[in-house]
C-alpha positions in Angstrom: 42.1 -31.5 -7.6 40.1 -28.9 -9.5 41.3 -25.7 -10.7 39.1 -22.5 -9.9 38.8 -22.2 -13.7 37.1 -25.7 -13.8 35.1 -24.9 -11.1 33.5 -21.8 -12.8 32.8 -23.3 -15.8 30.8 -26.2 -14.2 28.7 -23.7 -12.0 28.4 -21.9 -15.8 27.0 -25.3 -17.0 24.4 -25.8 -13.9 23.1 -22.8 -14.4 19.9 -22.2 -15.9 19.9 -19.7 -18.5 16.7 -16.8 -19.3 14.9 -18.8 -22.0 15.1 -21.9 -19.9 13.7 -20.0 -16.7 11.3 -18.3 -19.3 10.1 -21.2 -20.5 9.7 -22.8 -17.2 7.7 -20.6 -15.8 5.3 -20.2 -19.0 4.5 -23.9 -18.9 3.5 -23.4 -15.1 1.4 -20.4 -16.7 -0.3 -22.3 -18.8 -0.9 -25.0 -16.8 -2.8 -22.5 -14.7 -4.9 -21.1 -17.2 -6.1 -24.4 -18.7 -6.8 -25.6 -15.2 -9.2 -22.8 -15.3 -10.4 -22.2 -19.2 -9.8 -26.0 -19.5 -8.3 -28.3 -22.1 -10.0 -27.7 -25.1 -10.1 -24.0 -24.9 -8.4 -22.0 -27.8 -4.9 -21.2 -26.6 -5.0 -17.9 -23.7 -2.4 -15.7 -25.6 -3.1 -12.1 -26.4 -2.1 -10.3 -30.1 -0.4 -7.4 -29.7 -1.5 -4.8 -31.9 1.3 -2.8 -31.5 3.9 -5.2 -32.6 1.3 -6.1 -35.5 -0.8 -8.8 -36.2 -0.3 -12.3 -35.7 2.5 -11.3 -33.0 1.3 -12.9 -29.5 2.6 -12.3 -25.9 4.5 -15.4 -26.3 6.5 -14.5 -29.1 7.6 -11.4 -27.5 8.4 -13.2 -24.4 10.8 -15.1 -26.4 12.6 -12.5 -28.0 13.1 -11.0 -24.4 14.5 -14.0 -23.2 17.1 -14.3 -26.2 18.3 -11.2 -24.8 17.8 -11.7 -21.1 15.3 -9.2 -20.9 12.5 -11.2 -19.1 11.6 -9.9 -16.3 7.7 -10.3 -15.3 5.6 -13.6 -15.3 4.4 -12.8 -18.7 3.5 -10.2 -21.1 5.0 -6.9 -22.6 2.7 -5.7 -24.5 3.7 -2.5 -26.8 7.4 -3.6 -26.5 8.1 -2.7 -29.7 6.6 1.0 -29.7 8.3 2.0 -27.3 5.6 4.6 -26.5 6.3 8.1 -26.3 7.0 9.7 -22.5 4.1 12.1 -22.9 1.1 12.1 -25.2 0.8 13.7 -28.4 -3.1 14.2 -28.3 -4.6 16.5 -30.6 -6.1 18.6 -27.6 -8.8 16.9 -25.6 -6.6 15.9 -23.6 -6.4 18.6 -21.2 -2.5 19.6 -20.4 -1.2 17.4 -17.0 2.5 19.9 -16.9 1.4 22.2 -13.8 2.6 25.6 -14.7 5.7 27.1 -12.2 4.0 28.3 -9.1 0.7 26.5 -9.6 -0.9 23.5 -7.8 -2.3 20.6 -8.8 -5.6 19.5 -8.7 -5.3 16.5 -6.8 -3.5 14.7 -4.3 -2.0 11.6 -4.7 -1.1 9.2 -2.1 1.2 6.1 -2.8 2.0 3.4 -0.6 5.4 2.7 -0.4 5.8 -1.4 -0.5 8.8 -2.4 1.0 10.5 0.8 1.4 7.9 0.9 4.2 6.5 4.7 4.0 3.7 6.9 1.8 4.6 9.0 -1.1 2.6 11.9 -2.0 1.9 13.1 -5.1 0.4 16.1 -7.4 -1.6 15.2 -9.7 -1.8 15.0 -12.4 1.9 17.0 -12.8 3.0 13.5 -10.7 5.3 15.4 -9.1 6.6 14.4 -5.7 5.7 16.3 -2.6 6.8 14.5 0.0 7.2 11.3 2.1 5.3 10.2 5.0 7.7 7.6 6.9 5.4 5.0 8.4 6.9 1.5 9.3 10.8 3.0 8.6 12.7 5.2 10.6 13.9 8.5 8.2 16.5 10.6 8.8 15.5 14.0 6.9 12.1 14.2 9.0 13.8 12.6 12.2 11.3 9.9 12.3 12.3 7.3 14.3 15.2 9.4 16.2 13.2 11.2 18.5 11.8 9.9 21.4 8.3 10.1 20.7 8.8 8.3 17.1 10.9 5.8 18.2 8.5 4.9 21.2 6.0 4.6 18.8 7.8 2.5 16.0 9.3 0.3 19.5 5.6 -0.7 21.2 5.1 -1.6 17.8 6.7 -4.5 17.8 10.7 -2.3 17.1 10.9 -3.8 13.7 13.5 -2.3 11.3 11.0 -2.4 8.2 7.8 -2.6 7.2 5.6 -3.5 3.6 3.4 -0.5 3.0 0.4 -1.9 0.5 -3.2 -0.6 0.7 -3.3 3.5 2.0 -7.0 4.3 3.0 -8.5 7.8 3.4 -11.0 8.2 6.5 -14.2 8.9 5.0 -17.6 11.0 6.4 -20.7 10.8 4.2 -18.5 8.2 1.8 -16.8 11.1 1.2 -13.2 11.8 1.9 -13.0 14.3 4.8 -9.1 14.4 5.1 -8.4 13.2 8.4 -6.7 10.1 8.4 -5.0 7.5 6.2 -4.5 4.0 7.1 -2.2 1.9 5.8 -1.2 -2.0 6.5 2.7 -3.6 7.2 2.8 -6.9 4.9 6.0 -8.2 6.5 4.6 -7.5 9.8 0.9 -7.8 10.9 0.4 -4.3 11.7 -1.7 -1.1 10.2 -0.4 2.5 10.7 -2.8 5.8 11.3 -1.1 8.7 9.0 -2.6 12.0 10.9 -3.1 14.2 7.9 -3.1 17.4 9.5 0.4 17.3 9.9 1.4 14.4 7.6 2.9 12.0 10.0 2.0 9.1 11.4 0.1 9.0 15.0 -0.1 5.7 15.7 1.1 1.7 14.8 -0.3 -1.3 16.0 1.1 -4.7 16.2 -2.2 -7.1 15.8 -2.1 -10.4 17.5 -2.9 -13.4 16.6 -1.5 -11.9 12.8 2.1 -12.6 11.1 1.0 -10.6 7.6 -1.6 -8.1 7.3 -2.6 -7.8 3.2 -5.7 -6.2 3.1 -6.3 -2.6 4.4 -10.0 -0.4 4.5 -12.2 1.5 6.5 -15.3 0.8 6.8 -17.5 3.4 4.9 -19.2 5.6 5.0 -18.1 7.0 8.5 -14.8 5.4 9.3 -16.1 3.0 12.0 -13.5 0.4 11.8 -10.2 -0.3 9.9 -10.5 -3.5 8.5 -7.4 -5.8 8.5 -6.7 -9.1 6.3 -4.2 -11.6 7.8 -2.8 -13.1 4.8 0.0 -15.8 6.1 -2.4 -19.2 8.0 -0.3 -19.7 11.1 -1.5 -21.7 14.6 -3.4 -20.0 16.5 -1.9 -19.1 18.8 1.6 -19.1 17.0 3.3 -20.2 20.2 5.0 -23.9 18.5 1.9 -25.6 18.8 0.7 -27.3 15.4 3.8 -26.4 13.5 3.5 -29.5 11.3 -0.2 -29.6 10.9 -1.1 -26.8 8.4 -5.1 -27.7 8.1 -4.8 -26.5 11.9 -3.7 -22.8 10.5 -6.2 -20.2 10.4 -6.3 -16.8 8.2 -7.9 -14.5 10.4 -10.2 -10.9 10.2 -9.4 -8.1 12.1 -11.6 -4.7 13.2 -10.0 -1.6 14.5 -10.9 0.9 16.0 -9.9 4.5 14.0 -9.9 6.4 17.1 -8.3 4.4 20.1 -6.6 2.1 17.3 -7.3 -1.0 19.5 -8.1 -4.5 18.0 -11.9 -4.7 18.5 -12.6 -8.4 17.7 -11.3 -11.0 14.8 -13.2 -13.6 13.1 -11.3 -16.9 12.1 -11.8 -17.9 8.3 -11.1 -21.0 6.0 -8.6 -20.1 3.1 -6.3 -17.3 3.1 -7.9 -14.0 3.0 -6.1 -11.3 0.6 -7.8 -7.9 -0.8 -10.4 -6.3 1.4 -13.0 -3.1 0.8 -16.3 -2.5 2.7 -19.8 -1.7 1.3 -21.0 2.1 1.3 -23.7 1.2 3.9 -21.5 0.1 7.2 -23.0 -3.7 6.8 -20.9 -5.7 4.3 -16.7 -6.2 3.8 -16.3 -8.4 0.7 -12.6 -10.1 1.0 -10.8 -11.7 -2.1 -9.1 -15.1 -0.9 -7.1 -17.5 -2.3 -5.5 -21.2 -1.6 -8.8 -22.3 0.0 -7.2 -26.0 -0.8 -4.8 -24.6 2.6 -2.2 -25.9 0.8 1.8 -24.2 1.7 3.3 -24.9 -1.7 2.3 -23.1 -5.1 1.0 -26.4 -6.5 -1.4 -27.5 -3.2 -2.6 -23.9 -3.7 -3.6 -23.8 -7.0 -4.5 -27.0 -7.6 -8.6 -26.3 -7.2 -10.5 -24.1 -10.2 -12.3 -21.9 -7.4 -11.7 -19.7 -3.9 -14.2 -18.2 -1.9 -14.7 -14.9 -1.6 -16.0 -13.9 1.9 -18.3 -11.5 2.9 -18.9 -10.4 6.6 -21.6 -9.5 8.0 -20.2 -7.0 10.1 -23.4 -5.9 12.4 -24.4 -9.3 12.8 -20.1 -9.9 14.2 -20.5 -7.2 16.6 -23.7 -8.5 18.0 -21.7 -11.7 18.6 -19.2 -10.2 20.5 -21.3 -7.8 22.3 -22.9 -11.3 23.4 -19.7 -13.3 24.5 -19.8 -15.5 21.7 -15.9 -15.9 21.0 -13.4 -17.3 22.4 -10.4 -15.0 23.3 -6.9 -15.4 22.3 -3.9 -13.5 23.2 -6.6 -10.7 24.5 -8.7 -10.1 21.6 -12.3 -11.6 21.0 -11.4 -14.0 18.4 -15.2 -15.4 16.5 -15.9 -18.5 14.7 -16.4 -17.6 11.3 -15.0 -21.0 9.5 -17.8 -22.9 6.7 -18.6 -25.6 9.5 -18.8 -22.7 12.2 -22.7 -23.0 14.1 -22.7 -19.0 13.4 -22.5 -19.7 9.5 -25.7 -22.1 9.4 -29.0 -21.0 8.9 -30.4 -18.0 6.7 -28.3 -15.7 8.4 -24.6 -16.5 7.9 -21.9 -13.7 9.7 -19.6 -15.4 6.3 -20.8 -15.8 3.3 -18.6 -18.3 1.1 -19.0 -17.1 -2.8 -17.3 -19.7 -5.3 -15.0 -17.6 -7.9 -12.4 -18.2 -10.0 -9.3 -18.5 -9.6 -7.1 -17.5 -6.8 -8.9 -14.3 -7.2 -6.7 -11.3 -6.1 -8.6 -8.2 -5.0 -12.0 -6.5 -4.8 -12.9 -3.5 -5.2 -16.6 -1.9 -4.5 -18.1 0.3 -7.1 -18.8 4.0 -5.8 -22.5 3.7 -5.5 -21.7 0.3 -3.6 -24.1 -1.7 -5.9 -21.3 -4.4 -6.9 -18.1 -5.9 -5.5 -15.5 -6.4 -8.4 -13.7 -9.6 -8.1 -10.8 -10.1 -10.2 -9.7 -13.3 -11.6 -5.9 -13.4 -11.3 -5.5 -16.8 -12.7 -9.2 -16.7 -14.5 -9.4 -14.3 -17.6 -12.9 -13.0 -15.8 -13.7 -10.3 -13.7 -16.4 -11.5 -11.1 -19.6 -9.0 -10.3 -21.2 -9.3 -7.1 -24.5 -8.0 -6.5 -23.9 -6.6 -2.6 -28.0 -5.8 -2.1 -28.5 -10.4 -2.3 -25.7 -11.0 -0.2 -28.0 -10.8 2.2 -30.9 -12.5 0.6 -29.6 -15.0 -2.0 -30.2 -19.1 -1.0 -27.0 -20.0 -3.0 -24.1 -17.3 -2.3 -23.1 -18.1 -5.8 -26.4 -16.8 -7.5 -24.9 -13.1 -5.8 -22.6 -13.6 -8.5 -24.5 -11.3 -11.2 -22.0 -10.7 -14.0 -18.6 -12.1 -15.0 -17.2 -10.5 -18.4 -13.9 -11.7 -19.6 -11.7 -9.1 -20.2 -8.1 -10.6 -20.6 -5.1 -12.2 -19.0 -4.2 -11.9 -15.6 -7.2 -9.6 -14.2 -6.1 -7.8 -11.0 -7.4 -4.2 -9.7 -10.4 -2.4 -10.9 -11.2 0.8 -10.1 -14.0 3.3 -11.8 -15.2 6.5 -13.2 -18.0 8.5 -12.9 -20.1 7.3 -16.1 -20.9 3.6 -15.4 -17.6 2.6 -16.3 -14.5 0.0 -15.1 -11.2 -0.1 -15.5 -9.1 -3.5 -14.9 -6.0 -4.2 -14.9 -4.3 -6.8 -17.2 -1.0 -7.6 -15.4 -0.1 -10.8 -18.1 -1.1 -8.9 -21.2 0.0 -5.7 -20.1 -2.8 -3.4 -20.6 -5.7 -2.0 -19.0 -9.2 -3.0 -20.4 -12.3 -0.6 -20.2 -15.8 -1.7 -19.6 -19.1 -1.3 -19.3 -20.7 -2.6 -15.8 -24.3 -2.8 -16.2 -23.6 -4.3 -19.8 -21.6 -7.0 -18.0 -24.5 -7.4 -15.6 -26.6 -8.0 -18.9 -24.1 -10.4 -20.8 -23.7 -14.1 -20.4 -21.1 -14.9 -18.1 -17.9 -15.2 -20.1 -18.8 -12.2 -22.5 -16.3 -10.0 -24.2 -19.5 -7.3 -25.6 -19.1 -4.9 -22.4 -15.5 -4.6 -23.6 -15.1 -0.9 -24.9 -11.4 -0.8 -25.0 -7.5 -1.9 -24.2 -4.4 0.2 -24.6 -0.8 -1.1 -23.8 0.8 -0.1 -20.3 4.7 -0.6 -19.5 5.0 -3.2 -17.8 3.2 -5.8 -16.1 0.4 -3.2 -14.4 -0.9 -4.2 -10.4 -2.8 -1.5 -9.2 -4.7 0.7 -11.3 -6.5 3.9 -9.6 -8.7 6.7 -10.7 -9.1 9.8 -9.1 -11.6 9.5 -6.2 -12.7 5.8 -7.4 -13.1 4.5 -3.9 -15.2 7.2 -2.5 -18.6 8.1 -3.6 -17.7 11.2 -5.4 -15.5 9.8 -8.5 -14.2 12.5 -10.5 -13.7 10.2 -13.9 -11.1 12.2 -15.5 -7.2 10.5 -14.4 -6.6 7.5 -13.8 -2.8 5.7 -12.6 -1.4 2.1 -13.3 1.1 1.2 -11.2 3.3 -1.1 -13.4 5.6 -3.5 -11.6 8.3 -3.5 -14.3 9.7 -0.1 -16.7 12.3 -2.8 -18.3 13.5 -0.1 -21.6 11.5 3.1 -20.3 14.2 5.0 -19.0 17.9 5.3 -18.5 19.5 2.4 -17.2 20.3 2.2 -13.2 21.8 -1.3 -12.8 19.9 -4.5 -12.4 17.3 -3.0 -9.7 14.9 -1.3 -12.1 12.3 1.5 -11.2 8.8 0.9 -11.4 6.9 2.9 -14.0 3.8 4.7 -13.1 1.7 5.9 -16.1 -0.5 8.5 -16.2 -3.3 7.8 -18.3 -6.4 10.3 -19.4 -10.0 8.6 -19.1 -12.6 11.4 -19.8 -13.2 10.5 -23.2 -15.4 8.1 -24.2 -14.3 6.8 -28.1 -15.3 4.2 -30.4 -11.8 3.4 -30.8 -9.4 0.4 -29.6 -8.7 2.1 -26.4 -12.3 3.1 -25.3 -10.6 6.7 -25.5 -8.1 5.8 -22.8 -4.8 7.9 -23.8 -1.6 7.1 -22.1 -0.3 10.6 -21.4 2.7 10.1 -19.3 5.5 7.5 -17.7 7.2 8.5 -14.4 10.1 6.2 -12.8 9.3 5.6 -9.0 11.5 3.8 -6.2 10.7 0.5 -5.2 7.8 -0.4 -5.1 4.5 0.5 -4.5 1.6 -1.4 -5.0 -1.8 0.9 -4.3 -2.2 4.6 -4.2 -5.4 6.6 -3.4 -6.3 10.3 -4.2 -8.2 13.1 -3.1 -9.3 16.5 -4.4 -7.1 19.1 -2.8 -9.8 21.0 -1.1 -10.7 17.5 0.5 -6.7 18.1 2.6 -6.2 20.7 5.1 -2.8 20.4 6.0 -1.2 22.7 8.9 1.6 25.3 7.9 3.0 25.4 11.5 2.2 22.9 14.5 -0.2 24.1 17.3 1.6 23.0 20.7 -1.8 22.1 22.1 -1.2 19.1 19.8 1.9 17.4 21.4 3.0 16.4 25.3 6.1 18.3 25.3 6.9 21.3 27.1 6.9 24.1 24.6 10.5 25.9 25.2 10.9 29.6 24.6 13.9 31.8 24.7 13.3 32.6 28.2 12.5 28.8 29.4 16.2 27.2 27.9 18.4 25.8 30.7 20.0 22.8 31.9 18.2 20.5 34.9 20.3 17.6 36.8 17.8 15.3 37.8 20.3 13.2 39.8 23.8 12.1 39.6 23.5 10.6 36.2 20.7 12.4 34.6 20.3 15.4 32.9 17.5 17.1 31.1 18.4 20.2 28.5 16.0 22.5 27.1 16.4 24.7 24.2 14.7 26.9 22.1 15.6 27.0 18.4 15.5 30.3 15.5 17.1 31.2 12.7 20.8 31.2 13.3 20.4 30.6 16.9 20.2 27.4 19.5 18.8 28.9 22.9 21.9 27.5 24.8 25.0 28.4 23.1 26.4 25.6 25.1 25.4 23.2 27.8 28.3 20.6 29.9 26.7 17.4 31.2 29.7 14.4 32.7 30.6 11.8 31.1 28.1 8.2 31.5 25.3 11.1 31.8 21.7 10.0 30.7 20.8 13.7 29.0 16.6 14.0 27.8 17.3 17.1 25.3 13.9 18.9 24.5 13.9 21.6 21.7 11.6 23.7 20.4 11.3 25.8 16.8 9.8 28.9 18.7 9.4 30.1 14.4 5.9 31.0 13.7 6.8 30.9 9.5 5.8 28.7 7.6 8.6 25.9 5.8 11.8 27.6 8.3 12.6 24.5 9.7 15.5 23.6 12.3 17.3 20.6 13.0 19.3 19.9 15.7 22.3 17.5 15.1 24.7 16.2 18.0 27.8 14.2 15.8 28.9 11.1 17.4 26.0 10.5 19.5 23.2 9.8 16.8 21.3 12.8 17.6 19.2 14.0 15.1 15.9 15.9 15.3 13.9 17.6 12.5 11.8 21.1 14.0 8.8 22.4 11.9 7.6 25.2 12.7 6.0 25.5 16.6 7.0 22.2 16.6 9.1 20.8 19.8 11.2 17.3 20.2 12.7 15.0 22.6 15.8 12.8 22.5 17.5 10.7 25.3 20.8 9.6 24.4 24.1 9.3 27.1 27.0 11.2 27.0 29.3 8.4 26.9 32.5 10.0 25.9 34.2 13.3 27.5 35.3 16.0 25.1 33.2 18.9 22.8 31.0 17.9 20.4 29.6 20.6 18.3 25.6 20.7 17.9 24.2 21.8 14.1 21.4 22.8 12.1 20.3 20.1 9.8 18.1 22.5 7.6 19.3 25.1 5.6 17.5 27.9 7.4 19.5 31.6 6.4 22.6 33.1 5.6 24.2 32.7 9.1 23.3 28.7 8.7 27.1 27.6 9.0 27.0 30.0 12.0 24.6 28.4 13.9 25.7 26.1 16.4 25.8 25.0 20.3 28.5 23.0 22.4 27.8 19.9 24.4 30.9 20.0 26.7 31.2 16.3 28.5 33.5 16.3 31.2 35.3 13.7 32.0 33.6 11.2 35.4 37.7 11.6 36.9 
């Protein structure tokens, strides 16, 4: 018989340790890249110029595994310069520190990954404003605890979490008018409708016929759908039918309607549809796509040097179902849109399949919607599609116009207003400048249209400039979202926080960075992955509610009381001030189903109320005007003390109610 200490030390001998599981998952790397660069291209590693020369991504990866600090699948450039917090630039850089008392010029809108809500943002002080709950209920805004919230979040398929990715503002013009955002749930198949008048979210919907919804956009320039990307191939239906058969799963297309939120129509693709954005004229949504070999394990997926991109022709789609050509599934129009589909033969495809390299991850439409930007991922290159010959090229591949190479693992690209792209580099750890019509001019594979790289911290996803997926690009800040801070800032434990750099675009240098300066890092909670911003004149938000907004019955002073409905029903209303609850006490029995409406009858903006019941989960959150409902049941007899929640005046403590529950005996 073993002794626990044996025991331990073989489990110490199984296990694997860093530079093993380094090294394992570089060779899987580079089996990648030479599937696409092929075998007798020069080895893909980057120098480092701030380590100095002759010092390549896989040296430092090395080092970081000798001291267990590997934490990304490649990459840390500028390691070893530990870059400064904030920038020391000489002056034309122009100061991001928002004085005391001052705004900020910009809003910023995060999504919040798995924590499953929006963050908003100043910028460029990147200073946190606030948080929109979305697909999580929240306890400081009471979202999810009153009844309209948690009716919402409960049709919705009454999941306890979503995956926030892709926030998109409603547009008019190509312009950002403020209204609405949208934003997708990865873990769930749904896309949420953020009301931006009063920052919270209005609406969710749980699509059929979709287990993972990736890609999130409106279509511009007016907002007339939401686009959705089903990422996860699943039967269709996913009702046990086909479970073992995986070239029967299907990625499918979804449109939305912004207003009603209903599921319009969906198109059924080959491959597995990821990134999505739309064209500025209301005709084309390109889609990045990956594992077109419809594999379900990493090396089926990868195992071909090209995916098809997909473009829909999104007039031609709505003529189809306007005409009855679909077949419906689980209620919703569902349209052929696979390579051997009849509505893809012929000059006039509704999908066109364009050939690019490699498991390409996103797109990303430039603001005068010439090009689509398609990312390699696994391919060093950034793919440039002209949008005007989707609809007139013979070969969709000749709609491929440009393809610079511009460094290891190519994700995002986003713009400014001076002809120029920004990609990130999420291997090599930087973001690389360009020049897009120079790209367009260069053979395919060119580094010229390269103006510049600087070093980000760690391991970059998203990148976004200010305004770069509207029209009206303001070229000045621009944001990479980095997946990993590793020795940024002061240890937490092993969960890190993402860093979030700040970084000045609005010079243009003959220098190795393009005149990219990195002017700031900022630590933020797990972990977003896209953000999208907006002049602040673009936002109007509300100071107080306007009751014509909301079904409730608006309670004043005068209108508090208690209703029995029946023998085990009760409805309570109350008006809510400062220091005061309209009912300084209400007695309901015990096993009583109590509806409890209040309302903040405050016309000031920023006094807010909340309305607490301990040991019955009550908890409401009262902006101003604003009025709530809860249904709980007394369930216990005795007195249970009803609080504010907000710190609203000097008579806070003071402000209370009773709930009296008489005993049913």
């Amino acid at each position: 018989m073993s002794t626990n200490t044996d025991t331990d030390e073989e489990e110490r001998t199984e296990r694997k340790d860093s530079e093993e599981l380094f090294a394992e998952h570089e060779a899987q790397l580079n089996e990648l890249l030479a599937d696409v660069e092929g075998p007798d291209a020069p080895e893909a590693e980057s120098t480092l110029p701030s380590l100095g020369d002759g010092v390549t991504r896989r040296d430092v990866m090395k080092a970081g595994a000798a001291v267990g600090a590997v934490g990304g699948l490649a990459g840390c450039a500028g390691l070893g310069n530990n870059t400064a917090t904030e920038s020391n630039s000489g002056g034309d850089v122009p100061d991001h520190k928002v004085p005391p008392g001052e705004h900020d010029e910009y809003y910023g809108f995060w999504s919040g990954g798995h924590a499953g809500d929006i963050r908003v943002y100043g910028i460029p002080s990147m200073r946190q404003l606030t948080r929109i709950p979305v697909f999580n209920r929240e306890s400081a805004k009471g979202y999810g605890h009153d009844d309209r919230t948690t009716e919402m979040l409960e049709e919705a398929g009454d999941y306890t979490w979503g995956d926030s990715h892709h926030p998109s503002l409603s547009e008019t013009d190509g312009k950002y008018d403020g209204e609405y955002i949208f934003v997708n749930d990865k873990a769930n198949g749904r896309v949420a409708r953020v009301n931006l008048t009063y920052f919270e979210t209005d609406a969710i919907v749980d699509i059929p016929n979709v287990q993972s919804v990736h890609g999130c956009c409106i279509q511009s320039p007016d907002t007339g759908y939401v686009f959705a990307n089903s990422e996860f191939r699943t039967p269709m239906p996913n009702d046990g039918r086909d479970v073992n058969e995986p070239e029967e799963y299907v990625s499918v297309f979804s449109a939305l309607d912004p207003e009603s939120m209903d599921v319009l129509w969906q198109v059924e693709v080959d491959g597995q549809l990821d990134i999505v954005d739309s064209d500025k004229d209301g005709r084309w949504v390109l889609s990045s796509s990956y594992n077109d070999e419809e594999g379900v394990e990493v090396e089926e997926m990868t195992k071909d040097d090209r995916d098809d991109v997909k473009a829909f022709d999104v007039p031609a789609i709505q003529e189809l179902v306007d005409a009855g050509e679909y077949e419906e599934v689980n209620g919703v129009p569902v349209v052929d849109g696979t390579k051997e589909s009849p509505h893809n033969e012929g000059d006039d495809p509704i999908v066109r399949y364009i050939p690019t390299p490699k498991s390409p991850h996103c797109v990303e439409v430039t603001p005068d919607g010439k090009y689509g930007m398609v990312a390699g991922k696994l391919s060093p290159t950034v793919s440039i599609i002209d949008i005007e010959k989707l609809a007139t090229a013979d070969d969709p591949a000749d709609t491929i116009v440009g393809q610079p190479k511009v460094g290891l693992g190519p994700l995002h690209t986003t713009y400014d207003d001076r002809g120029h792209a920004y990609t990130s580099l999420f291997i090599d750890s930087q973001v690389v400048k360009w020049d897009i019509e120079e790209a367009v001019n260069a053979e395919k594979g060119s580094e010229e249209p390269i103006l510049g790289k600087i070093d980000v911290h760690y391991n970059p996803g998203h990148i976004q400039a200010v305004q770069a997926m509207s029209t009206e690009p303001e070229g000045n800040w621009l944001v990479a979202l980095n997946k990993l801070s590793k020795d940024r800032f002061l240890p937490v434990g092993p969960i890190y926080p993402d860093n979030d750099q700040l970084i000045y675009i609005g010079n243009d240098k003959d220098d190795e960075t393009g005149g990219m300066e990195l002017v700031a890092d900022h630590p933020v909670y797990p972990e977003p992955h896209d953000a999208i911003f907006a002049h602040k004149d673009k936002i109007e938000p509300a100071t107080t509610w306007d009751p014509e907004d909301y079904d409730e019955e608006f309670v004043s002073e005068e209108d508090s009381r208690v209703e029995r409905v029946d023998d085990s029903t009760v409805e309570v209303y109350a008006s809510v001030k400062r220091s005061e609850y309209g009912l300084r006490d209400f007695t309901v029995q015990e096993g009583d189903e109590v509806t409890l409406t209040a309302t903040n009858i405050e016309g000031t903006q920023d006094i807010v109320h909340g309305l607490a019941i301990p040991e019955h989960d009550v908890n409401l959150a009262l902006a101003p005007q604003d009025t709530r409902q809860v249904t709980f049941t007394a369930d216990e007899p005795g007195v249970y003390w009803i609080y504010c929640t907000y710190f609203c005046s000097a008579l806070h403590l003071e402000m209370r109610s009773r709930m009296i529950v008489e005993p049913s005996e």
